[in-house]
MARGUFI-423245 format. One record per residue: residue number from 1; residue in one letter; y, x, z negated of N, C-alpha, C in turn. Coordinates in steps of 0.1 Angstrom, whole numbers. Atoms other than C-alpha are relative to their C-alpha. Layout:
<nodes>
n  res  n.y  n.x  n.z  ca.y  ca.x  ca.z  c.y  c.x  c.z
NUM  A  Y  X  Z  Y  X  Z  Y  X  Z
...
</nodes>
This chain:
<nodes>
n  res  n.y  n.x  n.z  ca.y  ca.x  ca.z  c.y  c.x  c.z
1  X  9  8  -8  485  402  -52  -12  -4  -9
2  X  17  12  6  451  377  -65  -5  11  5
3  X  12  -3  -3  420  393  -64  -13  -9  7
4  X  6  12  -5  403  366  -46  -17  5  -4
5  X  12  0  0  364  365  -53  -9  -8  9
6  X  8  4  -13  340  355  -25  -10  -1  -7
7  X  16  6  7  305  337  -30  -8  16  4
8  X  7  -13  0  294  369  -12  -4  13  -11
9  X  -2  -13  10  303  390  -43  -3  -9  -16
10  X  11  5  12  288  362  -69  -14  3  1
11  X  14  1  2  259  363  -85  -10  -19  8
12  X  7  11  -13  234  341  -63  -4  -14  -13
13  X  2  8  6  230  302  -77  -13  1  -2
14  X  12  1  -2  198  299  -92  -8  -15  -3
15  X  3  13  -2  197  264  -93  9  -10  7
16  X  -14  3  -12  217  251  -63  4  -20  -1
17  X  -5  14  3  212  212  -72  13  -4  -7
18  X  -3  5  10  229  215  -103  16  10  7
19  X  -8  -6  -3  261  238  -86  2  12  -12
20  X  -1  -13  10  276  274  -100  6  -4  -14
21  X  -9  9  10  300  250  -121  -10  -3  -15
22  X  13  0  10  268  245  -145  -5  11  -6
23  X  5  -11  7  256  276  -144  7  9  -5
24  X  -9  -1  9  285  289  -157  0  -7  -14
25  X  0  9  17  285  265  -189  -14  5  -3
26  X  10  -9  10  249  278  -192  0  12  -2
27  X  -3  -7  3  261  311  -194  6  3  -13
28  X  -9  -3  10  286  304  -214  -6  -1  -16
29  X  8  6  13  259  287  -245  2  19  -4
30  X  4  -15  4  252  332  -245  14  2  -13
31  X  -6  -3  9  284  335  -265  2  -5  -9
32  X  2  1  13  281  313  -293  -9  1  -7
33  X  5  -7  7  269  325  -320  -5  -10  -6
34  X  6  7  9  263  298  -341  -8  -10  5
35  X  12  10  -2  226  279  -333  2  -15  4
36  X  -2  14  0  236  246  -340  5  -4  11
37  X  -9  1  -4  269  246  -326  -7  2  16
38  X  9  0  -14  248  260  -291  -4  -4  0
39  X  14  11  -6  219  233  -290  12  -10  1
40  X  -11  13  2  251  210  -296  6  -3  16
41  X  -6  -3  -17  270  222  -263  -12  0  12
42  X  8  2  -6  237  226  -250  -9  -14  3
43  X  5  14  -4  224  189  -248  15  -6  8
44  X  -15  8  -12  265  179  -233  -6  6  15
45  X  5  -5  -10  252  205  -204  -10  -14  6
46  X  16  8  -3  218  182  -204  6  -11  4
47  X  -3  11  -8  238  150  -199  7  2  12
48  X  -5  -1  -6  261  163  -176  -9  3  16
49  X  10  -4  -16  231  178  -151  -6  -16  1
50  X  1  19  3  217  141  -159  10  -6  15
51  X  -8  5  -8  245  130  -139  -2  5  11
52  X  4  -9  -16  241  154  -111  -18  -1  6
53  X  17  -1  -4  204  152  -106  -1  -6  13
54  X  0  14  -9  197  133  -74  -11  -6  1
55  X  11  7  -5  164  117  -82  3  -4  -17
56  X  0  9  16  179  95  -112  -8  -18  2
57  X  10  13  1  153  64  -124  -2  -2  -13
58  X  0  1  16  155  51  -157  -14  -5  -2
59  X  9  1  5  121  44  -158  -9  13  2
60  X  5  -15  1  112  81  -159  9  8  -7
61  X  -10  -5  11  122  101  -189  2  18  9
62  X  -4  -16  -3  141  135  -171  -1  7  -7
63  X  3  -12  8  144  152  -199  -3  12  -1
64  X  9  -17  -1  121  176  -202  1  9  14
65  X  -4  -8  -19  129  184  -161  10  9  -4
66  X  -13  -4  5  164  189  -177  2  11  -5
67  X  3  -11  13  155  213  -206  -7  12  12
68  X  10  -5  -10  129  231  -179  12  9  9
69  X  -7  -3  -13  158  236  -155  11  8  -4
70  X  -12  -5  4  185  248  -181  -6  14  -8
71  X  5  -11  1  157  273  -194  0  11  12
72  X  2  -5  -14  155  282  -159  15  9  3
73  X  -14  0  -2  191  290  -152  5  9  -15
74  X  -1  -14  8  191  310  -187  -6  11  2
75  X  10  -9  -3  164  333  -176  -9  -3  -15
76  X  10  2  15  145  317  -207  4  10  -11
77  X  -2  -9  11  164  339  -231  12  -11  -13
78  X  -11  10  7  186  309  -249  -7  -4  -11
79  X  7  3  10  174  303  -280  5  -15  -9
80  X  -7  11  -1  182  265  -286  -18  -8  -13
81  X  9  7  4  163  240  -308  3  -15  11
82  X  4  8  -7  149  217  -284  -13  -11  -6
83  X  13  9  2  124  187  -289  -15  5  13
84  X  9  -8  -7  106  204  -259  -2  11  2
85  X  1  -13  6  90  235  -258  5  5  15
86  X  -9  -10  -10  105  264  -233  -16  3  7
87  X  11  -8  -6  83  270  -204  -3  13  6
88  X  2  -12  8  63  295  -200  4  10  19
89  X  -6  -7  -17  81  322  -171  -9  2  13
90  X  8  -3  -9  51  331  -155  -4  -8  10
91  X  6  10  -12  42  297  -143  14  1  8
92  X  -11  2  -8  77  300  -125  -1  6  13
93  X  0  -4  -16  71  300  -86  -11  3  3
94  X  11  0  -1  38  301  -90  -8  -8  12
95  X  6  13  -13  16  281  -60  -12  -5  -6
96  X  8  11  9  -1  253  -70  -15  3  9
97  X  16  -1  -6  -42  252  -63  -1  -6  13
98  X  2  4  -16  -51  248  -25  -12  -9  -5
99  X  9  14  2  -63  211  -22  -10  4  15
100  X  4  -6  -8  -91  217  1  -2  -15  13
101  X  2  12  -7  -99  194  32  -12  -9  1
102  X  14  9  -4  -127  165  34  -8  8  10
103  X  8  -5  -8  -154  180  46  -12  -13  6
104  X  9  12  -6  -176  147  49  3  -6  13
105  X  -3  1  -9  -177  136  81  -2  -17  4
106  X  -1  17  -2  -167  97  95  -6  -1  10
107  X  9  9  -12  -193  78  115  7  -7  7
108  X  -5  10  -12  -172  54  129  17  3  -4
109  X  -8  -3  3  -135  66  127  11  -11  -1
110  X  -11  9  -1  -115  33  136  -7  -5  -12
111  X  -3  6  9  -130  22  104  5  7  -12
112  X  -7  -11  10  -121  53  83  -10  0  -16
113  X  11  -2  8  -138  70  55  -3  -10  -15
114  X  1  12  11  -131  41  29  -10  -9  -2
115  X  9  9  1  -153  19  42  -12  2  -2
116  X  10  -6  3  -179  45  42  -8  -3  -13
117  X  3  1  15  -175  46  6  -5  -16  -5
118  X  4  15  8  -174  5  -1  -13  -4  2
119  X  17  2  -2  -208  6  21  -9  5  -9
120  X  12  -10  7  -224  28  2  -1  0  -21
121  X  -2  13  11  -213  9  -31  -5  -7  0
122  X  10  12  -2  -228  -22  -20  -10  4  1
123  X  11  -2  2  -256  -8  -12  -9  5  -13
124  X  3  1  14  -262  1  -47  -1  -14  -12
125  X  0  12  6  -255  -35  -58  -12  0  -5
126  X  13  6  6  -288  -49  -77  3  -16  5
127  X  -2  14  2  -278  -86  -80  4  -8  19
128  X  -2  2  -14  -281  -100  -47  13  -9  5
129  X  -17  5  1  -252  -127  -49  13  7  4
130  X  -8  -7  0  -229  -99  -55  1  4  10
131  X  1  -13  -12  -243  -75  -29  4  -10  8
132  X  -8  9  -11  -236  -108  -1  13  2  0
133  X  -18  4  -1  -203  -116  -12  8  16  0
134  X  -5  -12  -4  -196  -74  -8  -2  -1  10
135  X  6  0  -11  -216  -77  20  14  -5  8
136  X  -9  6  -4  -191  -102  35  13  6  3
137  X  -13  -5  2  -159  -88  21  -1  11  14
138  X  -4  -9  -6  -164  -55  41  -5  -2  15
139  X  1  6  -9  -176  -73  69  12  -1  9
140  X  -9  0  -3  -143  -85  72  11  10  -3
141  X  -8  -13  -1  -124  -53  67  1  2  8
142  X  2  -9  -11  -142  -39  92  3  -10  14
143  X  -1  11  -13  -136  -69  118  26  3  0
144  X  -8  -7  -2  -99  -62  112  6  11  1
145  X  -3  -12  -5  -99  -27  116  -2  3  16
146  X  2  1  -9  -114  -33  144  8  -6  10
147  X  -13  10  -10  -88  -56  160  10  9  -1
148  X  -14  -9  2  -59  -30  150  -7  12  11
149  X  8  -10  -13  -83  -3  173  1  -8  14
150  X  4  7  -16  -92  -25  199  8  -16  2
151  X  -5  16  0  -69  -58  204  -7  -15  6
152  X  8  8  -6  -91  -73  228  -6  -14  -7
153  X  7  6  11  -111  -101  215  -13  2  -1
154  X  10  -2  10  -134  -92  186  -14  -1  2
155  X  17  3  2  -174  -96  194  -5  1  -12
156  X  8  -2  10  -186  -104  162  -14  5  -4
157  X  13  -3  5  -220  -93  168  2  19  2
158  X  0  -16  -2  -208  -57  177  9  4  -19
159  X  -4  -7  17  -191  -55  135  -13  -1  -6
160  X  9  1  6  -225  -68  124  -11  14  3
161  X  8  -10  -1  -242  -43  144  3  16  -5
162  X  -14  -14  10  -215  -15  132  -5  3  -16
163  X  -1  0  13  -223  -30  95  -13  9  -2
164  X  16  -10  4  -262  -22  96  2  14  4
165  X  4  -14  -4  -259  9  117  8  8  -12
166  X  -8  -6  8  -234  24  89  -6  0  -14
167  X  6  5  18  -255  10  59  -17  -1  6
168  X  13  -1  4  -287  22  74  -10  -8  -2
169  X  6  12  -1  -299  -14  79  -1  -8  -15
170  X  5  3  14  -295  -18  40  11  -10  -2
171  X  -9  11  1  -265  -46  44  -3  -5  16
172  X  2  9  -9  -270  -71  71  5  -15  -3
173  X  0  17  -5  -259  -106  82  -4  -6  11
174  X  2  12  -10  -268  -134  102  9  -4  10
175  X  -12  7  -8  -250  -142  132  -1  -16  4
176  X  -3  14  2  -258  -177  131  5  -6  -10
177  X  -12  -1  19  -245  -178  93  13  3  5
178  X  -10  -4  5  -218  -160  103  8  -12  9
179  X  -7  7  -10  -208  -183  133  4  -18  -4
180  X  -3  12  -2  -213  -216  117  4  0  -14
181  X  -9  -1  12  -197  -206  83  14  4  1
182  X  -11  -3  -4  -170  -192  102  4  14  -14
183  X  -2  -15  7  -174  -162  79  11  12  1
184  X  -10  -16  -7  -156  -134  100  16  -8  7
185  X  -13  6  -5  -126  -159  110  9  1  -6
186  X  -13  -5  13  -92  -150  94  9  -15  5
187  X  -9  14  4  -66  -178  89  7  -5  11
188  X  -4  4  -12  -52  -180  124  -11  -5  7
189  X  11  4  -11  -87  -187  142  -5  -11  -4
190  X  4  17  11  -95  -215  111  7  -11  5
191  X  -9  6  -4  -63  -229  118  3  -6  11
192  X  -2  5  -16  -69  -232  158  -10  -10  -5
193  X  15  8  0  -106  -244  149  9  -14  -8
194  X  -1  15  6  -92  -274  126  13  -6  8
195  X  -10  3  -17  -61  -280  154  -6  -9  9
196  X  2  5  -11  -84  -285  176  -10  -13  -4
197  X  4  9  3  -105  -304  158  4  -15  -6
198  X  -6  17  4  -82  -332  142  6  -3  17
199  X  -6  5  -9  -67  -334  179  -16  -7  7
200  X  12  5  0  -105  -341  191  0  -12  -7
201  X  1  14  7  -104  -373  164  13  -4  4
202  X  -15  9  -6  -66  -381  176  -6  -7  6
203  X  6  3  -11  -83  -384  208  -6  -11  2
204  X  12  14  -1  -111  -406  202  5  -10  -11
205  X  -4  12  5  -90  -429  179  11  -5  7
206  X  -16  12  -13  -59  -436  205  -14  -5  11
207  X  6  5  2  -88  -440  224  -10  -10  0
208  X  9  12  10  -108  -467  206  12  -10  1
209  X  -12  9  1  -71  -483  200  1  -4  14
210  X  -5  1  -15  -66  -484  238  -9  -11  3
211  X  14  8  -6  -98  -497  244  1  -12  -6
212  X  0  10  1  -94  -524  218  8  -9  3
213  X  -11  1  -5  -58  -532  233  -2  -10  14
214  X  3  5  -14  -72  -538  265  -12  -16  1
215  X  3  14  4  -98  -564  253  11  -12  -3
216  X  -7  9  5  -75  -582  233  9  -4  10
217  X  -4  4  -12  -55  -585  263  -4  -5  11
218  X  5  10  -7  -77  -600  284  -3  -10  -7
219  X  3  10  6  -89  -621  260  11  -12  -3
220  X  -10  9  1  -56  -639  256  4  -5  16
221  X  -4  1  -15  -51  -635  295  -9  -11  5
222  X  14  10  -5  -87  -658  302  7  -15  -10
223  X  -3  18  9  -72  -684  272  15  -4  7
224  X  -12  7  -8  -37  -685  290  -3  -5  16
225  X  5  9  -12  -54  -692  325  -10  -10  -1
226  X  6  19  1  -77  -720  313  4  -8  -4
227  X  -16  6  3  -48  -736  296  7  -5  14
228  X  -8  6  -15  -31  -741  329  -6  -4  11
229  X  11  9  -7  -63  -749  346  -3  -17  -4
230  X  6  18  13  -68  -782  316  18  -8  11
231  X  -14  6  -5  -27  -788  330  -4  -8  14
</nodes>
């Protein structure tokens, strides 16, 4: 009778991407003796997990992941000439530095702490040009953030009032600037605005044509009845 072997009674995979099928051949590098001949068999390994990997992108050199992972899977005892160096065991399983949470706190949340920041950039501007045309820009950030919060429609003087209260009165605009520059209007509200406005000049030129239409037609109508009055 077979002696059947059960996974229960292997040694546990220690790199389960790469299957036992692998870690086996990295086992096997332990029995040759000759250096070379082992880094030799040992880079076929390297292409072969290559193959296996599931997060393959040729514009990211694996490699060293490769090498990393076949140290790993030897217990770092393989003694190979590599272009990379063997890392070091300790860092193995280690937990990375606790990222801590923002503690700064958001004034106005539907704009988020970004804008905080671009405010508080501008406001450092010197060159006044500049600081406007910042001014502006986050103007309009903040008027689309606002529409994605609230769909309603927009009150432009409630972002201007938003802008100062957030920048401490140190960025401001004009709401008659902003209204008759159409400053805060994004490409759909332009697009009604001049819509509406070449249909407005349609208007008053059919119109004017109508109007002159209707002259000219009496005026031929008064010369064709005094004509048959002379008869």
């Amino acid at each position: 009778m077979f002696n059947e072997e059960y996974n229960t009674q292997r040694p546990d995979v220690i790199l389960k991407e790469y299957g036992r099928n692998v870690q086996k051949m990295v086992e096997h590098l332990f029995t040759i003796e000759d250096k070379d001949k082992r880094t030799q068999q040992a880079k076929i390994i390297i292409e072969l997990m290559k193959q296996l990997s599931p997060t393959q992108n040729n514009n990211i050199d694996q490699y060293p992941k490769l090498w990393d992972d076949l140290h790993i899977m030897s217990n770092f005892s393989l003694d190979l000439e590599s272009a990379y160096p063997m890392p070091e065991k300790e860092l193995l399983g280690k937990k990375p530095a606790h990222i801590g949470y923002a503690t700064n706190k958001v004034r106005a949340k539907h704009y988020g702490r970004n804008v905080d920041l671009l405010i508080e950039q501008a406001c450092n501007i010197e060159d006044e040009t500049e600081k406007d045309a910042a001014t502006i820009y986050i103007a309009k950030l903040m008027k689309t953030f606002y529409t994605i919060w609230n769909r309603e429609l927009t009150d432009e003087q409630i972002i201007l009032n938003d802008l100062k209260k957030l920048s401490n009165g140190r960025l401001t605009l004009d709401l008659e600037r902003v209204k008759s520059e159409n400053i805060l209007a994004n490409q759909r509200e332009r697009r009604n605005n001049n819509n509406s406005g070449s249909s407005h000049t349609s208007r008053d030129r059919n119109g004017s044509q109508n109007n002159n239409r209707r002259q000219n037609n009496g005026g031929s109508n008064n010369q064709y009845q005094q004509k048959r009055r002379r008869k």
